[in-house]
C-alpha positions as CSV (number, residue, x, y, z in Angstrom):
1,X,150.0,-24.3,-26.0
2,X,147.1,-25.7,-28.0
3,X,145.7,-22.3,-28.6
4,X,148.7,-21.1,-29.8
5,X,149.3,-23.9,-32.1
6,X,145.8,-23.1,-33.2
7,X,146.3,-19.5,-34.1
8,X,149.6,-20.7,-35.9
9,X,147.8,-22.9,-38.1
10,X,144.8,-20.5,-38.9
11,X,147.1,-17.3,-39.6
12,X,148.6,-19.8,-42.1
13,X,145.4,-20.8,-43.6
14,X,146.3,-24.8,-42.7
15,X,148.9,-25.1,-45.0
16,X,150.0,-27.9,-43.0
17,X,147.2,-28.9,-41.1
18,X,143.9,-30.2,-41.4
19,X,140.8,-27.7,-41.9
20,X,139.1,-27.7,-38.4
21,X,134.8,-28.2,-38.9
22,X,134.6,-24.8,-37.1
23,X,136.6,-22.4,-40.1
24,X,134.4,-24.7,-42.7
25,X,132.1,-21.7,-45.4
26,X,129.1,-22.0,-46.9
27,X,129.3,-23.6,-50.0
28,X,128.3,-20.1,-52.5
29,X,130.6,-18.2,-50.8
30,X,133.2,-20.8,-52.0
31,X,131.3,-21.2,-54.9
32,X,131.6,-17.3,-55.9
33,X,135.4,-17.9,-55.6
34,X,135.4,-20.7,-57.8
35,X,133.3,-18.9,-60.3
36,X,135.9,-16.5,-60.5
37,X,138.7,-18.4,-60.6
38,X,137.3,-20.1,-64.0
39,X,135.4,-16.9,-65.7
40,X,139.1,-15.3,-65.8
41,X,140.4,-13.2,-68.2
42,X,142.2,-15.6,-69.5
43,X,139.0,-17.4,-70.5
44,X,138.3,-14.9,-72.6
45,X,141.4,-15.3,-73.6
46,X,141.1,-19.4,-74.5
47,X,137.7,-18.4,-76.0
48,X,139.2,-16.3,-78.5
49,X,141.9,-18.7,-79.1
50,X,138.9,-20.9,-80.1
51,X,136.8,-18.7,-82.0
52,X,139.5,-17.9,-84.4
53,X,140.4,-21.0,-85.3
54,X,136.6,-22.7,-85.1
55,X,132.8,-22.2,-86.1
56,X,131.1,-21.3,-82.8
57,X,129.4,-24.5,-83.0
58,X,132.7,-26.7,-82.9
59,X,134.5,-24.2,-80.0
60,X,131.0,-24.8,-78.1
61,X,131.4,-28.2,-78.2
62,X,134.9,-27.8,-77.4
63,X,134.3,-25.9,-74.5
64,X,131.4,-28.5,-73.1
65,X,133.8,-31.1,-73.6
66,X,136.4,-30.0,-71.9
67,X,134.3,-28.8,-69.1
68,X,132.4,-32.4,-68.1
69,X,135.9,-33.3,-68.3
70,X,137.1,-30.9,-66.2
71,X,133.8,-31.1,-63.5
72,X,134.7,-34.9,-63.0
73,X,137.8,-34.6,-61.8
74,X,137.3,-31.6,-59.4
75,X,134.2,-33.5,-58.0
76,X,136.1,-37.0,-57.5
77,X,139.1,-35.1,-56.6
78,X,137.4,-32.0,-54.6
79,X,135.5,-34.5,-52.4
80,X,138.4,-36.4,-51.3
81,X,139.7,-32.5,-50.2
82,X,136.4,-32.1,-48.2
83,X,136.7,-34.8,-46.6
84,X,139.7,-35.3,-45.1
85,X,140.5,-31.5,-44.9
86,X,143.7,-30.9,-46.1
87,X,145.6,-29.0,-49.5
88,X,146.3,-30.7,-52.6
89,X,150.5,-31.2,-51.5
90,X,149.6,-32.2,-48.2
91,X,147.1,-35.0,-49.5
92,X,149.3,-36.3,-52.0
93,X,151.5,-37.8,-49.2
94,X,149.0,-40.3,-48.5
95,X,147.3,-40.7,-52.1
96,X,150.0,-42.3,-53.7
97,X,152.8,-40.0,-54.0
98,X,154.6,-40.6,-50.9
99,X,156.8,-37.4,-49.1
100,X,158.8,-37.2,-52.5
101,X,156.5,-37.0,-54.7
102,X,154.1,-35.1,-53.2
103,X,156.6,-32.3,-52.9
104,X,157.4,-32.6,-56.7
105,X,153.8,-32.9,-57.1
106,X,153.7,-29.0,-54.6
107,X,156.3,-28.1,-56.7
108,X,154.7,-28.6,-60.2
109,X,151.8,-27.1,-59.5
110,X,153.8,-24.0,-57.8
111,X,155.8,-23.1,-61.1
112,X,152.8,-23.5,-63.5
113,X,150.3,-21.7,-61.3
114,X,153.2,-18.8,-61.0
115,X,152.8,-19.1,-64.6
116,X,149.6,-18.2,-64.9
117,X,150.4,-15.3,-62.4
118,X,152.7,-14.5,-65.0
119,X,150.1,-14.4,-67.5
120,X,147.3,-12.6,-66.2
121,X,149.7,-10.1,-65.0
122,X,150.5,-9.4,-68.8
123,X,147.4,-9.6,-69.8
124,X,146.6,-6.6,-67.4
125,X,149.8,-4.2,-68.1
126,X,149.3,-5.2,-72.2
127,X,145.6,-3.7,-72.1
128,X,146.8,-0.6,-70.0
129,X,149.3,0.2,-71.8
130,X,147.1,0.0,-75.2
131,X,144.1,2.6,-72.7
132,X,147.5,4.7,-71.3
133,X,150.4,4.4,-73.9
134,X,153.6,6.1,-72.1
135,X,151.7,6.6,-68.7
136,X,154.9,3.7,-67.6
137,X,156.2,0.7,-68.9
138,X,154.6,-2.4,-69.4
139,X,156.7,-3.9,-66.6
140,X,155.7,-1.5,-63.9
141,X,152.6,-1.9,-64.5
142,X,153.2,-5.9,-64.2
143,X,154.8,-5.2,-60.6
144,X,152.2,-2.9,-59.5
145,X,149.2,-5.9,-60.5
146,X,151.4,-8.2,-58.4
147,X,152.0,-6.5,-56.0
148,X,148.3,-5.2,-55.9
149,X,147.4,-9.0,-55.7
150,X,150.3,-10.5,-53.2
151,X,148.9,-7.9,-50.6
152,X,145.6,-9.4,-51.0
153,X,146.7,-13.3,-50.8
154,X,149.0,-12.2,-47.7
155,X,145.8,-11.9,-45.8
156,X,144.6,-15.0,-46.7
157,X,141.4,-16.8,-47.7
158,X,139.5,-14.0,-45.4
159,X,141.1,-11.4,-47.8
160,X,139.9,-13.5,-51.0
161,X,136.9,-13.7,-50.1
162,X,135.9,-10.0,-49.3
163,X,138.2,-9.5,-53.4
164,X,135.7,-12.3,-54.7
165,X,132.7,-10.9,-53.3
166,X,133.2,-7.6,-55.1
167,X,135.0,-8.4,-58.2
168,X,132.7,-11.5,-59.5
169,X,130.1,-9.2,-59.3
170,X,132.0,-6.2,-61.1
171,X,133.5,-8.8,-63.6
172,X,130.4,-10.0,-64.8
173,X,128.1,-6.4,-65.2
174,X,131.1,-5.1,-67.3
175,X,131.9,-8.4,-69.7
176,X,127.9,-8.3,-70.2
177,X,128.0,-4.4,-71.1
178,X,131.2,-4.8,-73.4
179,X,129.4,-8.4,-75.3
180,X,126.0,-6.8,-75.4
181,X,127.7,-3.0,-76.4
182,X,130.3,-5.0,-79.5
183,X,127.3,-8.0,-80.9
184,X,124.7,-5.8,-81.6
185,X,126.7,-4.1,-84.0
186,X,126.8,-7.6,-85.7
187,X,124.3,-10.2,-87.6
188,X,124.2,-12.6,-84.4
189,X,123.3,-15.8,-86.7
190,X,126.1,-14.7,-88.7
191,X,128.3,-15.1,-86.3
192,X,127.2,-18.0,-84.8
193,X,127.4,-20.0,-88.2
194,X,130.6,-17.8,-89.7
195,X,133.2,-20.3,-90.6
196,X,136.5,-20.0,-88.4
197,X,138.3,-16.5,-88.7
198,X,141.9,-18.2,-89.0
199,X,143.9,-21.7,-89.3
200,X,141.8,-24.2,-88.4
201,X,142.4,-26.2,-85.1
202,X,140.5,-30.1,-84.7
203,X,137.7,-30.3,-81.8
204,X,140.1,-32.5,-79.9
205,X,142.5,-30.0,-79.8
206,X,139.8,-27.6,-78.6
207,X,138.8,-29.8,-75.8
208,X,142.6,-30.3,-74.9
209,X,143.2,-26.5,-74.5
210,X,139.8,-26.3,-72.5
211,X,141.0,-28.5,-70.1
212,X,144.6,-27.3,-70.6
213,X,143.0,-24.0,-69.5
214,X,141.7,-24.9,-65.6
215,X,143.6,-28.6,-65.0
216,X,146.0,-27.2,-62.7
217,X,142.8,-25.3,-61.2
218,X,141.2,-28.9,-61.0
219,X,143.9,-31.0,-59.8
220,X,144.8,-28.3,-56.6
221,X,140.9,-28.3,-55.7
222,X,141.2,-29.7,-52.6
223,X,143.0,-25.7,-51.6
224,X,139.4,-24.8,-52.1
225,X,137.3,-27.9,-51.4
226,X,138.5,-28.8,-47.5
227,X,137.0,-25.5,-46.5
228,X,133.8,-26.9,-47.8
229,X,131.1,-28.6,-45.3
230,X,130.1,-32.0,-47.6
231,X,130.6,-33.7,-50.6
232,X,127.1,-32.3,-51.7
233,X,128.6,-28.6,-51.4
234,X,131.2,-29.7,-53.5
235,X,129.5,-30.8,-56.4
236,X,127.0,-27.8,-56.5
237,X,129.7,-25.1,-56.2
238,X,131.4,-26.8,-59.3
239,X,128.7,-27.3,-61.0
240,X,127.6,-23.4,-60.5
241,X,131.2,-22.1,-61.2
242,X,132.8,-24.3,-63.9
243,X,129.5,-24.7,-66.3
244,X,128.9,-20.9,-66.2
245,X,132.5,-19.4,-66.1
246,X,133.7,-22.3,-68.8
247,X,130.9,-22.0,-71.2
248,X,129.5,-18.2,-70.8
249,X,132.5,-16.5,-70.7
250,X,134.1,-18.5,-73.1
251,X,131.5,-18.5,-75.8
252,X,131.4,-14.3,-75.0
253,X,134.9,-14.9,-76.5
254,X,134.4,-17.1,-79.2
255,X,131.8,-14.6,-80.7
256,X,133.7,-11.7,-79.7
257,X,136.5,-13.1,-82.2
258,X,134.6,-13.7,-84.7
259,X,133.1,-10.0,-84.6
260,X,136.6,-9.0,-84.6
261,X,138.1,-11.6,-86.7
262,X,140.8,-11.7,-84.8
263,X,142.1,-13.7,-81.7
264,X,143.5,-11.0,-79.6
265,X,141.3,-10.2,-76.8
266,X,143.1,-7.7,-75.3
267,X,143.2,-5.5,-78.4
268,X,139.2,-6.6,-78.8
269,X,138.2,-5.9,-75.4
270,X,140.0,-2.4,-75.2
271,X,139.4,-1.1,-78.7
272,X,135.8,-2.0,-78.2
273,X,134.1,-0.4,-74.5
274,X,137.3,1.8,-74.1
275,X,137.4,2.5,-70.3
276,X,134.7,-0.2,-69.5
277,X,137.7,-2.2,-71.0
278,X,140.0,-1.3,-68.6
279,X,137.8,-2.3,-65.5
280,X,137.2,-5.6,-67.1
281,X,140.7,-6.2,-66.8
282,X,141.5,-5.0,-63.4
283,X,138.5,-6.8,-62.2
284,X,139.3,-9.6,-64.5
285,X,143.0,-9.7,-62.8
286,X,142.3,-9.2,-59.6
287,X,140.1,-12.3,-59.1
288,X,141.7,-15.2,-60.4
289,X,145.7,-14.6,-60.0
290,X,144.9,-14.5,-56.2
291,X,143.7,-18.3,-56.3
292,X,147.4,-18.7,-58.8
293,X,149.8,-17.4,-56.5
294,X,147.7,-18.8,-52.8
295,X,147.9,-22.4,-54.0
296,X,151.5,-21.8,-55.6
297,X,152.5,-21.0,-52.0
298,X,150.9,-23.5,-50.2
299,X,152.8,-26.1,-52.6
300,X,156.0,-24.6,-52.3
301,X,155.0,-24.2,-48.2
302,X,154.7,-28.4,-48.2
303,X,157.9,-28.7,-50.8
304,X,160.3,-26.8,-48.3
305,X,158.7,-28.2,-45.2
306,X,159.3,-31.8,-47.3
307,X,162.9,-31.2,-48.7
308,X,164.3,-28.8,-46.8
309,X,162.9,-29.6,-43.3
310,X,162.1,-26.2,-42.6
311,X,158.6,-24.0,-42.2
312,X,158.5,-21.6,-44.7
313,X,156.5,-19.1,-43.8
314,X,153.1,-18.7,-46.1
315,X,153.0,-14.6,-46.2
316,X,156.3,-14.7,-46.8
317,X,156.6,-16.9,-49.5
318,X,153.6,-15.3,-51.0
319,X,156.1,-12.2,-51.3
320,X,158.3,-13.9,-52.5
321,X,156.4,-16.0,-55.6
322,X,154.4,-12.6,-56.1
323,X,157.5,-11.2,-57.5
324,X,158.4,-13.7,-59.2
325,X,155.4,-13.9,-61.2
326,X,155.4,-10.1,-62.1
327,X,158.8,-10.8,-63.4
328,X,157.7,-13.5,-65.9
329,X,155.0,-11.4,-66.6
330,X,157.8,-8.6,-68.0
331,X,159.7,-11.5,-69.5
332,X,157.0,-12.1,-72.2
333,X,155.6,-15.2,-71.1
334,X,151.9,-14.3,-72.8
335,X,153.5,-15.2,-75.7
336,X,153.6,-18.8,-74.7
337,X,150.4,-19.0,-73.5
338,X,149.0,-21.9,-76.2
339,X,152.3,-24.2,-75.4
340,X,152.0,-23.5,-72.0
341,X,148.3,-24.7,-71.8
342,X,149.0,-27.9,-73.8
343,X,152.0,-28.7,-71.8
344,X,149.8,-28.4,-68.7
345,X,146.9,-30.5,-70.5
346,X,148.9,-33.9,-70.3
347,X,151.2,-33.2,-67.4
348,X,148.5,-32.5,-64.6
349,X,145.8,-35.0,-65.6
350,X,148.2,-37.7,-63.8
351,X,148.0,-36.5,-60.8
352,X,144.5,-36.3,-60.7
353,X,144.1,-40.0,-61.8
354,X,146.7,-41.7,-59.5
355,X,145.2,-39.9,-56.4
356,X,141.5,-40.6,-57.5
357,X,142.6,-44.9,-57.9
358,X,144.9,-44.5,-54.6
359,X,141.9,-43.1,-52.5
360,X,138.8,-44.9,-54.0
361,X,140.5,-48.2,-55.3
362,X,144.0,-49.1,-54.2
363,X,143.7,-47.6,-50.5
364,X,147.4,-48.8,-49.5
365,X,147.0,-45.6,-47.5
366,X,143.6,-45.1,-47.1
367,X,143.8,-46.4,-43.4
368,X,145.7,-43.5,-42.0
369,X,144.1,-41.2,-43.5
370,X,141.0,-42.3,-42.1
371,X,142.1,-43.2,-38.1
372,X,143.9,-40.0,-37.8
373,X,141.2,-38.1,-39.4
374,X,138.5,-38.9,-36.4
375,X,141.5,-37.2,-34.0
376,X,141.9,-34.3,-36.2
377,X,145.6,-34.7,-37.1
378,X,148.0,-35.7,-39.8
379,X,149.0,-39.8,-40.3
380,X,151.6,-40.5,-37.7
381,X,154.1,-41.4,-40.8
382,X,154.0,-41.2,-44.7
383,X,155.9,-42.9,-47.2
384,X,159.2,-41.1,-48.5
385,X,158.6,-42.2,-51.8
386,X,156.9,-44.5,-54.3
387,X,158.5,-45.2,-57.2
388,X,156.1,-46.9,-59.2
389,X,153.6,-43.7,-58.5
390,X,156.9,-41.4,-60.1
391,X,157.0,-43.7,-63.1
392,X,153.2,-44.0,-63.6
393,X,152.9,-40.2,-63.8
394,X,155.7,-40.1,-66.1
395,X,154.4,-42.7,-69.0
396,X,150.6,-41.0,-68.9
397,X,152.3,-37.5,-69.2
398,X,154.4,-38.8,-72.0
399,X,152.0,-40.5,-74.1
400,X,149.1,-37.4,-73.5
401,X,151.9,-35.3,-74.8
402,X,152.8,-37.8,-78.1
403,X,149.9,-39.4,-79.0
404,X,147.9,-37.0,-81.4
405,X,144.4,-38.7,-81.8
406,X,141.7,-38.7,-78.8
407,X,141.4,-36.0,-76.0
408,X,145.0,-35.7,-74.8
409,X,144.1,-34.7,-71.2
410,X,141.6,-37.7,-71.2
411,X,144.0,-40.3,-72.4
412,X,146.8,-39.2,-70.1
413,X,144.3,-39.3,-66.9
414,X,142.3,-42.3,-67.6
415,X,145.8,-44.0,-68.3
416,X,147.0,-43.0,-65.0
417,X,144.2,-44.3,-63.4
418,X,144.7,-47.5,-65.3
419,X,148.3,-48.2,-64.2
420,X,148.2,-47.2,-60.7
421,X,145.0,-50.1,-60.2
422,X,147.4,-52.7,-62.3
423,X,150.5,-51.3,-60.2
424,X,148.0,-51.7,-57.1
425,X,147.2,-54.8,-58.1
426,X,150.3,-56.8,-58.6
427,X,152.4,-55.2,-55.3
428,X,154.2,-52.8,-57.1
429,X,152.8,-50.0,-55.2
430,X,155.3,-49.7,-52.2
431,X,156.8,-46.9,-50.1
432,X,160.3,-46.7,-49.7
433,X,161.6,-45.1,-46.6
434,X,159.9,-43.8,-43.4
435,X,158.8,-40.3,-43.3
436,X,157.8,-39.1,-39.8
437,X,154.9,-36.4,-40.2
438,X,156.3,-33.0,-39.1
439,X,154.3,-30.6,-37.0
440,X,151.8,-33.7,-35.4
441,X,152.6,-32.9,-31.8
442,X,151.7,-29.4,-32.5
443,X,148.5,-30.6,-34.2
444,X,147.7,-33.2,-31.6
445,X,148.2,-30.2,-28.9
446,X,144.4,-29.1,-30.7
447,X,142.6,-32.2,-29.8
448,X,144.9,-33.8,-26.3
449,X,141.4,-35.6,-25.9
450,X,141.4,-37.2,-29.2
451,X,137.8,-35.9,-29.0
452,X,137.9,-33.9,-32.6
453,X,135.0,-34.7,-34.1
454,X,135.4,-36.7,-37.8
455,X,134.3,-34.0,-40.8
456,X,131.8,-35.0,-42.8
457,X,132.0,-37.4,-45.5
């Protein structure tokens, strides 16, 4: 029975279990993976967004700014993922969301990062229709990326991995060529002092796109970070991956606009190395929207298993969401992609913030978390809901969203934080309802000893 149960939960990459110590990686490997998922496509896509409307000096700053930002929380947040083992949904049961929430929270983070699947798919069929006009339409070639991709995720991390190790690589020789082959042609000084290409945008509203760009990436870090070994290997695979994919490939397209003078990488990057261009994308494509659509599912996994009180199954609902992103890809949803980012920018921070104060500060679950980790297993019990937590994220989304001076993401995080320690504080943070954890006498059936050793802190 127990090796069954184990099998289950490893063919399903945990997506309702703890990590076990023994399918824990060595932190580069995860490291290369994380350095993919930030020096996307799409980064040269925010970098160009930047450059056009900025000197390079005010986008760099933008782009450091947001990324200190952005490290912070996937450290604070990533570490409490290592730790105790288990996916961003899963976690937010016992970090202050309560059953409820943290299925709204699986949810969120499901349609936005389908989003981006949705977006990176475009990207890809955009630029190959531009290399191979008439070869198909640009919405075939959006189902044949996802499609390309969901058969990848539908392994699993194994199958990301072996993508990572080869694409990361690939990524990075062609975007040097293609920089290297399109700034020599230009004054390099020029273009680092050349005043911004198009309507100007503030260094605030820089910083809030930045962040915008990989919050969702930072909030669900715990999908990457359980598989981790210490809270050491945390902080140097984000430090490795964030600083270099952020700032490098983001600057590459900062400049690259400005050589252009124009904020449409696409049209830069294929007009420019021609074929090179269109392995840049594949590669590009290929190594971040598997990250999109495996957390997506593992968030709408917990959400059905939550609401609906039944196992979804992770390959199939990988399918399924797979689809579905090629679909909004087809639908135009490129054309959104400065809204979409913003939107993200205040919404996510929250989440971040209230699980960060729960965890460290609050700890009116902390105590469950940490008897049943020693065992191995899942609290006996969660919270249904916590209605202060719901109303906390609302208010910091809110005011991120209306309050135009500052650092958006910043203010709507830090006032988060600052709520959920007041709430804390006074007794308003209370579950309501009794929520029976689903699945722990499968997961107790891996340690009937109770002899699971406790993961590292």
């Amino acid at each position: 029975m127990a090796d069954d149960v184990r099998a289950k939960e490893h063919a399903d990459d945990f997506a309702l279990a703890r990590v076990t110590p023994d399918k824990q990686k060595h932190w580069f490997g995860i490291a290369v993976q994380r350095f993919g998922q930030v020096s996307a496509l799409s980064q040269f896509l925010l970098g160009a967004t930047l450059g056009y409307a900025m000197t390079a000096g005010e986008a760099f700053l933008a782009l450091i700014l947001g990324s200190v930002l952005l490290e912070v929380i996937i450290v604070i947040v990533g570490i409490i993922g290592q730790k105790e083992g288990l996916n961003t949904s899963l976690l937010a049961r016992w970090t202050g969301f309560g059953e409820i929430g943290a299925s709204l929270v699986g949810l969120a983070i499901g349609i936005s990062l389908i989003g981006w699947f949705g977006i990176q798919s475009a990207i890809s069929a955009e630029s190959l229709n531009t290399l191979m006009p008439g070869v198909m339409p640009m919405w075939l070639w959006s189902l044949l990326f996802g499609l390309a991709v969901t058969a990848i995720v539908a392994v699993g991390f194994v199958g990301m991995q072996w993508l990572a190790n080869i694409t990361v690589p690939l990524f990075l020789i062609l975007v040097g060529w293609a920089v290297i082959s399109e700034l020599t042609q230009h004054d390099f000084m020029e273009l680092m002092t050349m005043p911004a290409p198009g309507p100007t945008m503030s260094i605030a509203a820089g910083t809030a796109i930045v962040a915008g760009g990989l919050i969702v990436g930072a909030i669900i870090t715990s999908d990457m970070t359980r598989f981790n070994r210490s809270a050491g290997d945390v902080v140097k695979q984000t430090v490795v991956g964030v600083t270099l994919g952020e700032v490098v490939i983001g600057m590459a397209g900062v400049l690259l606009s400005h050589a252009a003078l124009s904020g449409d990488i696409v049209a830069i990057v294929t007009s420019s190395v021609g074929f090179v261009g269109l392995l840049i994308i594949i590669s590009g494509t290929l190594k971040i929207n598997d990250w999109n659509l495996y957390s997506s599912t593992l968030g709408l996994v917990n959400f059905f298993s939550t609401v609906l009180r039944r196992d979804l199954n992770r390959v199939s609902a990988t399918i399924v969401l797979g689809v579905v992103g090629s679909v909004l890809a087809a639908a135009g949803i490129l054309g959104r992609f400065t809204d979409f980012l913003t939107v993200l920018g205040v919404a996510f921070p929250p989440i971040a913030g209230i699980m960060v104060a729960e965890y460290f500060i609050v700890k009116r679950w902390r105590a469950d978390l940490d008897e049943s980790r020693v065992r191995g297993v899942l609290p006996v019990a969660a919270p249904r809901w916590v209605p202060a937590t719901l109303i906390i994220w609302f208010v910091s989304a809110v005011l991120g969203y209306f309050v135009t001076w500052g650092i958006p993401p910043l203010l709507s995080l830090a006032t988060s934080m600052v709520l959920y320690i007041i709430a804390g504080k006074l007794g308003w943070v209370r579950g309501l309802g009794h929520a029976p954890t689903r699945l722990r006498a499968a997961a107790e059936a891996t340690a009937p000893d109770e002899t699971v050793a406790p993961r590292s802190a």
